[in-house]
C-alpha positions in Angstrom: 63.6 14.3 137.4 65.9 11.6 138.3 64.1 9.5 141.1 67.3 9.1 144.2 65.5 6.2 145.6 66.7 4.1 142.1 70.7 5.3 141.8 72.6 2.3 141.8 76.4 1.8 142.4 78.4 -1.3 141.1 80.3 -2.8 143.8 82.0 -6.0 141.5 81.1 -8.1 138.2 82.5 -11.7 137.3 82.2 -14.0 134.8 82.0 -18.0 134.5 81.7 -20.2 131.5 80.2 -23.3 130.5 80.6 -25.4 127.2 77.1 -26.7 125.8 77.0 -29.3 123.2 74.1 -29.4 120.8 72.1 -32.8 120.5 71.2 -32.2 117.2 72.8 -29.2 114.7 71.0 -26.0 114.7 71.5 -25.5 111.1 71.8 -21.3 109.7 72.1 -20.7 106.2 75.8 -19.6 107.6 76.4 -23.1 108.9 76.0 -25.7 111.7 75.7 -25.0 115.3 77.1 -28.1 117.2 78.1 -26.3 120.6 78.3 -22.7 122.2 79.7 -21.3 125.2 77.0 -20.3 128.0 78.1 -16.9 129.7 77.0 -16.2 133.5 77.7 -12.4 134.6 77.2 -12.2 138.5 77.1 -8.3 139.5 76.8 -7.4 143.1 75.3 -3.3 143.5 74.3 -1.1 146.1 71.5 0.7 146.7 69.5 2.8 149.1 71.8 1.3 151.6 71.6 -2.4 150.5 73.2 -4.8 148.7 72.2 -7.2 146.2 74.0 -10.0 143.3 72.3 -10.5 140.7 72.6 -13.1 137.5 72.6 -12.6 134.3 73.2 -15.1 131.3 73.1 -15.8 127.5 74.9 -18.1 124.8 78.0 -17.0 122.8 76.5 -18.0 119.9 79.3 -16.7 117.4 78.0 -18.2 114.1 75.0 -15.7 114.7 76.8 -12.3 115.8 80.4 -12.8 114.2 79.8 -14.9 111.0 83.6 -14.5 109.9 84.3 -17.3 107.4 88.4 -16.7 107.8 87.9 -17.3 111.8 87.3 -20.7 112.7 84.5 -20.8 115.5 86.7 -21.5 118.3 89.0 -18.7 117.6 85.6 -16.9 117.5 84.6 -17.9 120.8 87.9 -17.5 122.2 87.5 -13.7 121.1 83.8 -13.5 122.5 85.0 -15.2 125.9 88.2 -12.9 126.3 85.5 -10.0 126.0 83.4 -11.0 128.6 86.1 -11.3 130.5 87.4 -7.7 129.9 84.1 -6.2 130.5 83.4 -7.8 133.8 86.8 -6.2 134.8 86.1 -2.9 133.7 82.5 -3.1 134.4 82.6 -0.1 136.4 84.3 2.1 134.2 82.2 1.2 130.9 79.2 2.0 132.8 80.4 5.3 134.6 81.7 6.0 138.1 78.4 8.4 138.5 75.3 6.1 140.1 72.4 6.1 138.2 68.6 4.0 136.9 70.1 0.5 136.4 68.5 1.5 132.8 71.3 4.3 132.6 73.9 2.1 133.5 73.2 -0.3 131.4 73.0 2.2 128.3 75.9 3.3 129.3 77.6 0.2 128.6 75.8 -0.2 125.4 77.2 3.1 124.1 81.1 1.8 125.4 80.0 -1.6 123.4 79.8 0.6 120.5 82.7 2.8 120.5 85.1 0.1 121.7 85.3 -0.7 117.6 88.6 -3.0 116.9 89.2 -4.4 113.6 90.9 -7.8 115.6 88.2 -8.2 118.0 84.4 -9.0 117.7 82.1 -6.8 115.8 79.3 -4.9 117.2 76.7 -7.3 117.5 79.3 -9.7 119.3 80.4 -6.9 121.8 76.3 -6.5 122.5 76.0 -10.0 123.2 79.1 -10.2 125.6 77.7 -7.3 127.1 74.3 -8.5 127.8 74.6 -11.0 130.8 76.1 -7.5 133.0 73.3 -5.6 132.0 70.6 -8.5 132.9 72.7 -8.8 136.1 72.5 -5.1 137.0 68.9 -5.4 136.6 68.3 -8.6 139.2 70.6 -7.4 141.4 68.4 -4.2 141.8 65.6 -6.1 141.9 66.8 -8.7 144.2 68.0 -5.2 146.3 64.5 -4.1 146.5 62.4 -7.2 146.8 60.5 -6.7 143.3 60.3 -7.0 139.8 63.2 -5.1 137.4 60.0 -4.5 135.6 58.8 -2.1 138.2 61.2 0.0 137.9 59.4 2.4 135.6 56.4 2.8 137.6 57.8 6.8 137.9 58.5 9.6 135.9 62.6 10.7 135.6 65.3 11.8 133.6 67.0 9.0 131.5 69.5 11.3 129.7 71.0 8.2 127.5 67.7 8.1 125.7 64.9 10.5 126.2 65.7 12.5 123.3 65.3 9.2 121.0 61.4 9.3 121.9 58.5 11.3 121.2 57.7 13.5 124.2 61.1 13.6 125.0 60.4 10.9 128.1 62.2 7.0 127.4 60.5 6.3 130.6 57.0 7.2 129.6 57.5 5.4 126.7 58.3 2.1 128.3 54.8 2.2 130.6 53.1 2.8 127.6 54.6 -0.4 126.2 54.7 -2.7 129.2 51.3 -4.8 130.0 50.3 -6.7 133.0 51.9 -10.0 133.0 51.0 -12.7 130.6 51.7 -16.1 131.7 51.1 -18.7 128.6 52.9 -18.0 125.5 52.4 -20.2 122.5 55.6 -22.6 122.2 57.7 -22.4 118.8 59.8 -25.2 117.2 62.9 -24.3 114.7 62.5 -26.1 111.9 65.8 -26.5 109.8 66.8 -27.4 106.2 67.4 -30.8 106.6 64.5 -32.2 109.5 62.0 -34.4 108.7 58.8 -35.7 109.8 60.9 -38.1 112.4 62.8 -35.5 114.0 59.0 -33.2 114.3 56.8 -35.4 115.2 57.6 -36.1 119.1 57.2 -32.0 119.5 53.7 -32.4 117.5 52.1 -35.4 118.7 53.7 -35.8 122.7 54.1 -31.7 123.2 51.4 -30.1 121.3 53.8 -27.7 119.6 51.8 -25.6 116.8 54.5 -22.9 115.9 57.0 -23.6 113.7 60.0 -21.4 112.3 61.0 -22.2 108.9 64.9 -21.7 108.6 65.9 -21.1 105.0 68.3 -21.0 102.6 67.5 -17.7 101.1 69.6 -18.9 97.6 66.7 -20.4 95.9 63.0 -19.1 95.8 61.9 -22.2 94.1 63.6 -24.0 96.6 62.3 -22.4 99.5 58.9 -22.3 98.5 58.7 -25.6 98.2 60.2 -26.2 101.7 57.5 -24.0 103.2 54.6 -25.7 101.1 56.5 -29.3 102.7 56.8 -28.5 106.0 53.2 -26.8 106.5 52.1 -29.9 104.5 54.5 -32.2 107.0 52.9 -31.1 110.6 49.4 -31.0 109.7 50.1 -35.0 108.7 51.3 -34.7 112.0 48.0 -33.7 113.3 49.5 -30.1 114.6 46.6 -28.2 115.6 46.5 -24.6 113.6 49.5 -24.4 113.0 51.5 -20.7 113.0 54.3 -20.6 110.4 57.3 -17.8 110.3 60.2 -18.1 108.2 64.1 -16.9 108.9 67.1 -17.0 106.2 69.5 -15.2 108.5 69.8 -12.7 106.3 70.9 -14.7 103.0 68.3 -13.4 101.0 70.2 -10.4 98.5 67.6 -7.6 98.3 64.0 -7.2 99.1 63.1 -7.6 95.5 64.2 -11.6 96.5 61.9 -11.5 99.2 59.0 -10.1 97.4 59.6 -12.7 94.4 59.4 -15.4 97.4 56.3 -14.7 98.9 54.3 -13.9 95.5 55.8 -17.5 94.2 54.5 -19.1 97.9 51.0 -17.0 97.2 51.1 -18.6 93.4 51.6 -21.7 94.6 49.7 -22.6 97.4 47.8 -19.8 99.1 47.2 -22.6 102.2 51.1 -22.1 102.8 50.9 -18.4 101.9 48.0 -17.3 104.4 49.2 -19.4 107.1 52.7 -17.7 106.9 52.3 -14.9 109.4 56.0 -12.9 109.2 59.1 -13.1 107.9 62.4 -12.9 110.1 65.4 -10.5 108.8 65.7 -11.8 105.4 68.5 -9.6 104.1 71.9 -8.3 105.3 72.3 -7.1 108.5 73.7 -3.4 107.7 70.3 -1.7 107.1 72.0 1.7 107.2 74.3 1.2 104.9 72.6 -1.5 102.3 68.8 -0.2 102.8 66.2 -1.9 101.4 62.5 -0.2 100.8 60.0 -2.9 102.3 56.4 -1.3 101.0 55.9 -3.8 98.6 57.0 -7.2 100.8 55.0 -6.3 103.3 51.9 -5.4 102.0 51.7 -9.0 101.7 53.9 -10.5 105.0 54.8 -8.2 107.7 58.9 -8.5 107.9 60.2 -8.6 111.3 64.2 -6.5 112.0 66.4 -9.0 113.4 70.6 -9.0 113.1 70.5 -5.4 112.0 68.6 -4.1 115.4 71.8 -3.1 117.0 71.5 1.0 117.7 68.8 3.4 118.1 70.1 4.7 114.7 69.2 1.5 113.1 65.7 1.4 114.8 64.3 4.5 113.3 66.3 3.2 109.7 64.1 0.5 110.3 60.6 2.4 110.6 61.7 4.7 107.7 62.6 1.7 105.3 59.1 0.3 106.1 59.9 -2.8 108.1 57.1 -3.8 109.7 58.4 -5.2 113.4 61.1 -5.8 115.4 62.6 -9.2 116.9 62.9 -8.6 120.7 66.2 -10.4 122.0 67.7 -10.0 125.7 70.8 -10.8 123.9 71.8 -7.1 123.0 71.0 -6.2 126.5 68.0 -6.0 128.2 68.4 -2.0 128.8 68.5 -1.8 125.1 65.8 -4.2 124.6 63.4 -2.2 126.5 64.4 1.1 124.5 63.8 -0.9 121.3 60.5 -2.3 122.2 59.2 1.0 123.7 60.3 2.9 120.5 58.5 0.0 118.0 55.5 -0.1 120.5 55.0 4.0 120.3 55.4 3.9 116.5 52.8 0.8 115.4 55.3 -1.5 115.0 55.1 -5.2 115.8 56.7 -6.9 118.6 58.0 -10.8 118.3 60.1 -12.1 121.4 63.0 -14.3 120.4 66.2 -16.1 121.5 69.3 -17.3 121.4 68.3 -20.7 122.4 68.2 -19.2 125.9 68.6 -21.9 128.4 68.0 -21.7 132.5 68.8 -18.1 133.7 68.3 -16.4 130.4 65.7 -18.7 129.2 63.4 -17.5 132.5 64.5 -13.8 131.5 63.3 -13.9 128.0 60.0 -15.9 129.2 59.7 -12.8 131.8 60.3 -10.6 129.3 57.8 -11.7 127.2 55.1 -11.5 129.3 55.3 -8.0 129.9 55.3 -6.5 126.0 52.4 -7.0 123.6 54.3 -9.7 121.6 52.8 -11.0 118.2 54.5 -14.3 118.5 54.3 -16.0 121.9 58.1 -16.9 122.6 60.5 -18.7 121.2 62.4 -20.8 123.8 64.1 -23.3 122.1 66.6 -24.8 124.5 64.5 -27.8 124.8 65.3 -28.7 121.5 68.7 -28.4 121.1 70.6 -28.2 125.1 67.8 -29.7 127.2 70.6 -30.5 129.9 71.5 -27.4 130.3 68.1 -26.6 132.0 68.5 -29.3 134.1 69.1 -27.3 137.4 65.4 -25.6 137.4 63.7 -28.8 136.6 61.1 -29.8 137.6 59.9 -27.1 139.6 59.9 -25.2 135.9 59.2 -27.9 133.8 55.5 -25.6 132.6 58.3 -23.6 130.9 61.4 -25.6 130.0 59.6 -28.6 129.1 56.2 -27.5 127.3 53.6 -30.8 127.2 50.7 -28.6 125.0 52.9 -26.5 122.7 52.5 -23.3 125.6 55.3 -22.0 127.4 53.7 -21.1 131.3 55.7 -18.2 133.8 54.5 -19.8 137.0 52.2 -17.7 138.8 53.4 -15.5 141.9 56.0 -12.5 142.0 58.9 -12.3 140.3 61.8 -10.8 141.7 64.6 -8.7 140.1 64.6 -10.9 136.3 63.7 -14.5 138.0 67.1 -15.5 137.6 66.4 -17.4 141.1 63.1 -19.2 140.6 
């Protein structure tokens, strides 16, 4: 039964944005990331009689969600921007004029994300991403409403009739207790390693920050190639004197088939079984339509568990995913934390592994991912890597959060004490 004390009404949404400039290139095998466009929803509700904002945030990062080689990326972002702005306009009528669980509002607007198809506009994974800072702002702003944790919310038992007929049992709720944990405050910090770094631009993260995890991003063209790139880097930080180090590798999706992927890992496992065993998953190797270019995984990962990635966009997609064989799923509060929570429940209650990413999350969405992390039975730690690449954009929750935005022993620490609504004001 729907609990009353949780409906929530949307009184207004807006939307600011701020350009971010890259110190250093985050390099995909789709190109160069120089700058992106951070996104901050604001979203005032009511609720049992009060009234709350709250703040949600996340990084346009069009290279990643609208690879479109005809569109140059400021057209892109142009597109992305114009589509937040839409959406904090109509907030109210994507997510219904009913009040309901800020987890049915916020599917609600994921659904609208997905029927609002338009050949001239961004594609689905964009519309998610414009989408997400509302629904993270929905959820702090309930939180903020009722003085705790958006991560409460599910303590009870009701109705979520977006989604409970996705999940065994027939309860989305349930599922998500049974996935949630008490909070974990240290997550293992991890460092994106691209094609071109070298030993000077790893070593300050090694040897001054501790940093032990390191993700690989390759080409996906060239087996050869990429093998010997992950034999180098492993090779690279241990000269660096990283202690046990963690390795996970990411093409993006350039890899053609499966069949590529398998060929990698038995070359890596040929070749050096140091680099091979220390390898602990790989990251959405292939393209990003899993329903309509499947690929079977049973071989790959009998060998390296392969983590769904660019193609997690749907709950349709999600159980493609478990039927192809994949082994995991990349958390990211980019397609929405309401989503998010639906994906990670499903995973959790069918075996499947759990690795919280990013989207080189700074600030605001940088604490919700870190939140977010500590509550799901992640395999990976976190991956914030806004310290890398826009360290000034953190600037405004340091140093009281330096623990977290500025890791000295290669751990990421949620200070300790209650969080309310997503932490978007710690």
């Amino acid at each position: 039964m729907q609990n009353s004390s949780y409906r929530t009404s949307l009184i207004s949404a807006q939307i600011t944005f701020t350009r971010r400039s890259f110190i250093k290139p985050m390099r995909l095998s789709s190109g160069p990331i120089n700058d992106v466009t951070e996104a901050v929803a604001e979203v005032r509700v009511s609720i049992n009689g009060r009234e709350a904002t709250g703040r949600g945030a996340i990084y346009l990062s069009d290279l990643w969600s609208w690879p479109d080689p005809v569109r140059t990326h400021e057209e892109r972002d142009a597109g992305m921007r114009a589509f937040c702005t839409k959406i904090a306009d109509d907030l109210y009528e994507f997510c219904g004029e009913e009040p309901a669980h800020p987890l049915s509002l916020g599917l609600r607007l994921h659904h609208h994300l997905h029927a609002m198809e338009n050949v001239d506009g961004p594609p689905l994974l964009s519309r998610l991403v414009c989408g997400s800072p509302f629904d993270a702002a929905i959820h702090d702003a309930v939180g903020n409403a009722l003085g705790r944790s958006s991560f409460s919310l599910y303590e009870d038992l009701m109705e979520i009739p977006e989604a409970d007929s996705s999940f065994q049992g027939g309860s989305a709720v349930a599922a998500i207790q049974n996935s949630l944990r008490l909070p974990v405050l240290e997550h293992d910090a991890w460092l994106i390693v691209s094609q071109d770094d070298t030993a000077k631009d790893i070593a300050p993260w090694i040897q001054q920050r501790g940093y032990r995890g390191f993700k690989l991003k390759l080409l996906g063209k060239d087996n050869l190639a990429d093998v010997s790139r992950t034999i180098g880097v492993l090779k690279m930080v241990r000269e660096l004197s990283a202690v046990s180090p963690r390795i996970a590798v990411d093409t993006n999706c350039a890899n053609p088939d499966s069949a590529s992927v398998l060929d990698y890992l038995e070359r890596l496992k040929s070749t050096n079984i140091d680099a091979f065993n220390t390898l602990e998953y790989l990251e959405q190797p292939t393209g990003r339509d899993i329903i309509q270019n499947p690929n079977e995984w049973k071989a790959v990962t009998k060998l390296k568990p392969v983590i769904l990635d660019e193609g997690l966009v749907s709950m349709d997609a999600l159980q493609a995913a478990k039927d192809q064989g994949w082994s995991g799923i990349a958390i990211k509060t980019c397609r929405g934390h309401s989503f998010a929570l639906l994906s990670a429940a499903f995973a959790h209650q069918q075996g499947m592994l759990l690795a919280m990413q990013d989207l080189t999350n700074p600030g605001i969405a940088a604490i919700h991912s870190a939140i977010f992390a500590s509550y799901l039975p992640v395999c990976n730690g976190i991956e914030l890597n806004s310290p890398q690449y826009t360290p000034e954009a953190n600037t405004d929750w340091l140093p009281r959060l330096s623990h977290l935005l500025e890791p000295r022993d290669g751990t990421h620490r949620i200070p300790a004490g209650a969080i309310i609504g997503l932490g978007a004001n710690q």
